[in-house]
N, C-alpha and C positions, 0 to 999 in steps of 0.2 A: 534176097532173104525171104523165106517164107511167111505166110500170115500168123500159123503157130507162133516162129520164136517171133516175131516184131508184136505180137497182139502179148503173148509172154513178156518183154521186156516193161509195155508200156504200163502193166500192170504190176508187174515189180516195183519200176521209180512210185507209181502211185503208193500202193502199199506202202515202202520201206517208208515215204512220206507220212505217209496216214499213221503208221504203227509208230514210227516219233513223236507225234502229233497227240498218239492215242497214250504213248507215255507220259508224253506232258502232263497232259488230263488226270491219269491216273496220280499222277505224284501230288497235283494240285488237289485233287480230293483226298487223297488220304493223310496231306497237310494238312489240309482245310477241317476235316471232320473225322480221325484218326482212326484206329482200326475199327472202333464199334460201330461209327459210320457208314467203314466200307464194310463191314458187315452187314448194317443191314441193306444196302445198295446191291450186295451179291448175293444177298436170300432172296430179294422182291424181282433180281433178274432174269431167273432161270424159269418166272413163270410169263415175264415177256415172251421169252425166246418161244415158249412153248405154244402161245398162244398164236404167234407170229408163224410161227409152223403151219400153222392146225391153217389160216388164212392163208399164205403163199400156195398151201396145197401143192409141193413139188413142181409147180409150174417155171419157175426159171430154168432149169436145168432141160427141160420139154422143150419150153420155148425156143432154148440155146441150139439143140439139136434140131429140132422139125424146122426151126426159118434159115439152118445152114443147110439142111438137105434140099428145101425147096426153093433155096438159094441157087445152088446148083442146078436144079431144073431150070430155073428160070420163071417158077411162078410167084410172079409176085399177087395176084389176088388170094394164093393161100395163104401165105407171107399175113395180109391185112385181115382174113379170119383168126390165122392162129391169136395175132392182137386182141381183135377184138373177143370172142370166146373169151382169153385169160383174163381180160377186164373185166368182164361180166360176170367171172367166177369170184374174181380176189375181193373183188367192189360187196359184189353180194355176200359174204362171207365175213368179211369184217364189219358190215351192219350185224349181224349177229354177235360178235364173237367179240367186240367193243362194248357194249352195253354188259354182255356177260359178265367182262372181267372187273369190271366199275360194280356191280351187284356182288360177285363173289367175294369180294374184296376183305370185307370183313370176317366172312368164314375162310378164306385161307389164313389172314393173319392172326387168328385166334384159335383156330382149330386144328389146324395143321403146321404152323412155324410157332416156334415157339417163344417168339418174341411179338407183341400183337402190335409194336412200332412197323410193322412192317407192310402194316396196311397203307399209309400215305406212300411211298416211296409204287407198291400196285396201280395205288387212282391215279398217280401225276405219269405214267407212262400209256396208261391206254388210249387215248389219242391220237398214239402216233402207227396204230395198228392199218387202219384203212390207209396213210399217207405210205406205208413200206407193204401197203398191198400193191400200190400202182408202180412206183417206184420198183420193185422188184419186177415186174413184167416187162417194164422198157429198157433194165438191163440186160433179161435175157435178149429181147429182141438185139440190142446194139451186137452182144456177145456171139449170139446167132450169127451174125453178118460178122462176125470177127473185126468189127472196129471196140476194139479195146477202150477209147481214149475217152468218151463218155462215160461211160462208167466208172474208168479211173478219176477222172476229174471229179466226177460228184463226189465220190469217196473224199477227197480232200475237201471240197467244198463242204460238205458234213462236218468232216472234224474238227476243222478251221471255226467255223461257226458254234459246234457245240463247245470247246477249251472255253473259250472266249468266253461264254453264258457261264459256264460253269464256274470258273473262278469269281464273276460276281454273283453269280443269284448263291451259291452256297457259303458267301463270306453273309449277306444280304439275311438270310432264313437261318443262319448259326445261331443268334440270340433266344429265337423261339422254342428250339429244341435239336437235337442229333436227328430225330428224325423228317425235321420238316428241311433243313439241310440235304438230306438223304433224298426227298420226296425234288426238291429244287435240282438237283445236279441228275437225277431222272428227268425232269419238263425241259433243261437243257437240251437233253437228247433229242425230244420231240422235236423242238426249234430245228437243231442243224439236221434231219432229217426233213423235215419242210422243204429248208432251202436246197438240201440234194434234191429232192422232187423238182421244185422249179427250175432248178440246171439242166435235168435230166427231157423235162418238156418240154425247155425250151430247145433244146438241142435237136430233139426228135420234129419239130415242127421245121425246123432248118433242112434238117436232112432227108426230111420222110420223100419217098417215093407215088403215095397215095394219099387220100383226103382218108383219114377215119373216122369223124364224127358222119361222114356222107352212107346214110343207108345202114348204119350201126345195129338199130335190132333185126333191118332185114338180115343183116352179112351174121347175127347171133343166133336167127330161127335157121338159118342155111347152116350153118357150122357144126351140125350134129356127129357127121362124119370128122372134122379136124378136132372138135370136143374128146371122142373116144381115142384118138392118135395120142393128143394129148395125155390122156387119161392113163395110157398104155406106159407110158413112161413114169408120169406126174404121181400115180399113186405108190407105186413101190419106193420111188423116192421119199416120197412125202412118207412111207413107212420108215426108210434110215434113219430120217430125220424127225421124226415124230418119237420114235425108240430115242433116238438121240437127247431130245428135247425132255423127253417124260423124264428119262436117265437123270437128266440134270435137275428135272423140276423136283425131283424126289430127295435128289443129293444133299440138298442144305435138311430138308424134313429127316434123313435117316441120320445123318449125320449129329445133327441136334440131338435127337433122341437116342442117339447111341452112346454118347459124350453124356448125358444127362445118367445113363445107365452104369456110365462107369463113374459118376460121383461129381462130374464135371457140373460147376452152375450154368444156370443159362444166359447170363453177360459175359462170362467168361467163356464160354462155347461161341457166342458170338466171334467174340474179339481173333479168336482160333481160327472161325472158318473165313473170317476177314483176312487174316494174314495169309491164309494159304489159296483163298481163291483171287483175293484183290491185291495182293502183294508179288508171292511165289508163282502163280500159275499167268500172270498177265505176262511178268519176264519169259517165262520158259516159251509162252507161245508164241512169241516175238520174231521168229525164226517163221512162221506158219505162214505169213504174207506171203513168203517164196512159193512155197508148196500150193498157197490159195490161186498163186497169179497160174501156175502151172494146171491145177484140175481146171480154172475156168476156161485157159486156153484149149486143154485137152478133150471137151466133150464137141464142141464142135470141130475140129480138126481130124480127130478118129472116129468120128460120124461121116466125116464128108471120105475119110478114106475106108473105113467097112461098107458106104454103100455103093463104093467102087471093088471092092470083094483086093484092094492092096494088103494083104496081110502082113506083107514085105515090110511098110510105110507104118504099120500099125506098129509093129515091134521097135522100129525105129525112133517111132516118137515116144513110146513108154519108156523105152533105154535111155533116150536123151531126159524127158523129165526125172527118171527114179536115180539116176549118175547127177544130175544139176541138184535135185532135195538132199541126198546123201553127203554132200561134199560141202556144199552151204549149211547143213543141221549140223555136220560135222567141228567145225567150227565155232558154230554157237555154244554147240554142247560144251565142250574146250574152256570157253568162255567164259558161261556160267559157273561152271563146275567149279574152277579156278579162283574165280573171284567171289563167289556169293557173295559173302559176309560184306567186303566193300561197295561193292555194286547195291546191295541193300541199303546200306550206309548214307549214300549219296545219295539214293531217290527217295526214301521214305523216311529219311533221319532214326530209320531204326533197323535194327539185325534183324528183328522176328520175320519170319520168313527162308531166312541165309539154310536151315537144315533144309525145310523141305527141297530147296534149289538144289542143295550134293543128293540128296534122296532120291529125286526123280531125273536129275538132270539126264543123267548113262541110257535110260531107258524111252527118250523123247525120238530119238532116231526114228524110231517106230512109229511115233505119231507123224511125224514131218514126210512118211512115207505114204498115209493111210490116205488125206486129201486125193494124191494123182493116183492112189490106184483105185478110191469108190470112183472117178472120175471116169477112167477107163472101164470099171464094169458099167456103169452108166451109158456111155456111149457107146457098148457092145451089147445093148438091151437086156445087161442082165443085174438091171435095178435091185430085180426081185432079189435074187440071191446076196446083196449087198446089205439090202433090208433083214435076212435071215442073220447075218454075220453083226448085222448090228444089233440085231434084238440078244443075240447070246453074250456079247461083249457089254450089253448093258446088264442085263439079268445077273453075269458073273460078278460085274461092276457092285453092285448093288448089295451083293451077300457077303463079299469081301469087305468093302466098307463096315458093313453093319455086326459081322463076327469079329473084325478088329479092332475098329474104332472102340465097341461097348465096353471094351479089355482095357483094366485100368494101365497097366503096361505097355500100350500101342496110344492108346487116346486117337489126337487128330493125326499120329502119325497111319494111323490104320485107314484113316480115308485118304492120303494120299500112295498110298500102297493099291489100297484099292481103284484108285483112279488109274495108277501104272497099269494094271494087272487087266484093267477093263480095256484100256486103248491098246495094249502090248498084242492081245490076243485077235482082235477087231481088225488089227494089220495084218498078222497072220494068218487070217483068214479069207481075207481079199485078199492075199496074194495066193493063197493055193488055189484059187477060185480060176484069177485071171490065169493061171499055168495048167487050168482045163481047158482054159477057149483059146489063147496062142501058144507060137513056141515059142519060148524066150531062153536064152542062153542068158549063165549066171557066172561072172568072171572071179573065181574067185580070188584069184592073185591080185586083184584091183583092189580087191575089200580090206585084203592084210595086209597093203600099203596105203589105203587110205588110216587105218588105225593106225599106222607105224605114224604117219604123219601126223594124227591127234597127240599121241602119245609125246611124241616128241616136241610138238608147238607148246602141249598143256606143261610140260616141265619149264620150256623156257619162259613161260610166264610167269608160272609160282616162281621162279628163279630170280628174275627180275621184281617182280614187288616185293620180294622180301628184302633182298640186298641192292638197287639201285635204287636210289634218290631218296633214301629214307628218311631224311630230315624234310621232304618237299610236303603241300599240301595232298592227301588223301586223292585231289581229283588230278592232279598232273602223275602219281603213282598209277593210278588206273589206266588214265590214258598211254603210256610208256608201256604197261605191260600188256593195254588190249592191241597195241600197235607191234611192237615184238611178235605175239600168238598172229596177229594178223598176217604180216610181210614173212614170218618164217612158215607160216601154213599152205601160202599162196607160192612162197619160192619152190617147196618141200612138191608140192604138186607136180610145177612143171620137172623139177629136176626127177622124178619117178614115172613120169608122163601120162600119170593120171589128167593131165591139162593138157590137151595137144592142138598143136596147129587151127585144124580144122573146127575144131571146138570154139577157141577163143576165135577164129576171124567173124563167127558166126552172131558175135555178141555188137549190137548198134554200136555204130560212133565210135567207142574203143576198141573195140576187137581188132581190127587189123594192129594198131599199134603195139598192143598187150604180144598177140602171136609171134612179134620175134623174138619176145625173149623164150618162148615155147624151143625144146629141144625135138622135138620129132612132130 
């Protein structure tokens, strides 16, 4: 079995882990401190993320690639510059950019969100800016070297630890206000971010190859040459992701103030964008861990094969990721789509939410596609172009939102239209990208039986929950009809042979078992 799918799997059990884990969490806060909460928890977040950008500086995905290629050489003293450099950068950049966000604090929650609660939930996450500066450098390194299982591990070790914080410091901090609740299930995060840190170093001190603290600023004044390597990849990323990041930091501001323009108040605007970012959109991307385990596997993998010039090996691994995201989104989609209302019902003890799920569920395909294919412009050096396709998918994001949301007629449904319309196009455009630099054949008879097999799971589903076991409780209903869409989606496969032999033997542990029931 190749390092790809074995580095792919071990990231998947991580993920699916972590994404249960992270649903936990979510259901315990939006019990805990109910939509205004997570409202304001999902306005004060997007300027994490954005900050956390600006310090990672694209360097994971550099890192990922420059220590698998010079893996492959066999240099490991470049290997310990590329280290050290990215530390020096992350380290340095979050003293700045830490103090910043604890000063700005009160000018974005007042100036710019339109809830000024939303300053505490800002101060109680900056903290953890420098700890996921280091921490993100040691996962590219592990990623690089294609041992997956670090990185997967902390990811649990993180969520494990932050649920855990969360359920008490936000029952703990409810008495004093919504927002200081809101500011506690934020310092949560801080915590199991810590401890993924100290998983993550202690493991690297296990495993390393080389002393790094030995000769550190010299190997940092020598690294000017693996600095610019770096640079060459790091910055156009850090352009996808910075578009990406601003996209979002802007989303809760336009959104408010568009909802505000169409007559909407401003707690009730809250309560809106809580249900549709911390309710609707955590389900939907739920599916995304797949597709995550598949881009991290994929930039070192089609790194190490473009700088072998196997173009053969390249297509091959895009086909096998873009066929494994399509047939697992598939599914999901199926899922959600089908059951919103109940699936709502059971984690948040409330429906709000349940439309936006039918609303965007049909058109997430596209997003569950979008991770492996920036993955692949990534590892075919062409960042830049990835960063160009995300600055337009945000731009359009952004106008979309803001001309439909202000329409009293659309309201919040106009930002979640707008959020489709922004990632819908975003995938379409990495992929006409990647179909200028290889050849890829596009099967299309695969495609209109993988939908004949939606089509036909999602009926037996709604079929089932409406007429079997209707006297039972709500959660034995659900589970009967997500087990149904499951077992007839998964038979529907092999019996069309969209699942074949070769495919399933290739999956750990079960796969040989799975493939006899494979017809061809």
């Amino acid at each position: 079995m190749s390092k790809f799918l074995r580095g792919t799997f071990i990231l998947l059990i991580a993920g699916f882990i972590t994404r249960v884990l992270g649903f936990i969490n979510r259901i315990v806060i939006a019990r805990s401190i109910g939509e205004e909460g997570v409202g304001l928890y999902m306005m004060a977040f997007p300027t994490f993320s954005l900050v956390v950008t600006l310090t990672q500086l694209g360097l994971p995905v550099a890192i990922s690639k420059n220590v698998a290629e010079a893996e492959a050489r066999g240099d490991y003293a470049e290997i310990k510059k590329i280290l050290v450099v990215s530390l020096a950068t992350t380290l340095a950049l979050s003293v700045v950019f830490t103090p910043a966000l604890i000063l700005l604090a009160p000018f974005l929650s007042t100036a710019l969100f339109t809830d000024p609660r939303t300053y505490y939930p800002l101060v109680a996450i900056a903290p953890v800016i420098p700890i996921i500066a280091v921490s993100s450098v040691l996962r590219g390194y592990f990623q690089g070297r294609q041992n997956m299982r670090p990185s997967a591990a902390s990811q649990i070790v993180e969520q494990a630890i932050r649920i855990t914080l969360i359920a008490v410091m936000t029952k703990a901090f409810l008495p004093y206000g919504i927002e200081f609740a809101a500011a506690a299930a934020m310092a949560a995060t801080v915590i199991g971010e810590l401890s993924s840190l100290l998983y993550l170093m202690t493991t690297f001190k296990l495993k390393k190859r080389f002393k790094l603290r030995k000769n550190f600023f010299k190997s940092v004044h020598a690294g000017k040459k693996t600095f610019r390597d770096l640079m060459e990849i790091a910055i156009p990323t850090t352009g996808s992701r910075l578009i990406g990041s601003l996209a979002w930091f802007f989303e809760p501001i336009v959104v408010s103030n568009s909802l505000a323009l169409a007559g909407i108040a401003a707690v009730t605007a809250t309560k809106q964008y809580g249900a549709l970012t911390g309710y609707a959109m955590p389900l939907l991307m739920l599916p995304s861990f797949i597709t995550y385990s598949l881009a991290t596997s994929l930039v070192p993998a089609i790194s190490e094969a473009n700088s072998r010039n196997n173009h053969r090996l390249i297509e091959h691994r895009v086909q096998q990721a873009l066929k494994f995201a399509f047939l697992s989104g598939g599914l999901a989609v199926v899922v959600l789509y089908i059951l919103a209302d109940p699936l709502m019902q059971l984690m948040y003890g409330s429906k709000n939410g349940s439309g936006f799920i039918r609303l965007m569920a049909p058109f997430f395909l596209f997003y569950y596609y979008q991770g492996p294919l920036q993955a692949v412009l990534q590892a075919l050096n062409l960042a830049r172009a990835a960063m160009i396709n995300s600055l337009i998918g945000a731009v359009v994001k952004t106008l979309v939102v803001f001309l439909l949301a202000s329409q009293p007629s659309f309201g919040i449904n106009g930002a979640a239209l707008g959020i489709v319309v922004g990632f819908v196009l975003v995938t379409l455009l990495h992929f006409s990208t990647v179909l200028k630099k290889i050849s890829f054949s596009f099967y299309v008879r695969e495609y209109v039986k993988a939908f004949l097999v939606m089509i036909v799971s999602g009926w037996l589903g709604y079929w089932s929950f409406a007429h079997l076991f209707t006297d039972q409780m709500l959660l034995t209903r659900v589970t009967i009809a997500v087990s149904l869409m499951s077992i007839s989606y998964f038979v529907l496969l092999l019996l069309l042979g969209l699942l074949r032999k070769d495919d399933l033997k290739r999956i750990p542990f079960i796969g040989k078992p799975l493939s006899k029931f494979a017809f061809r």
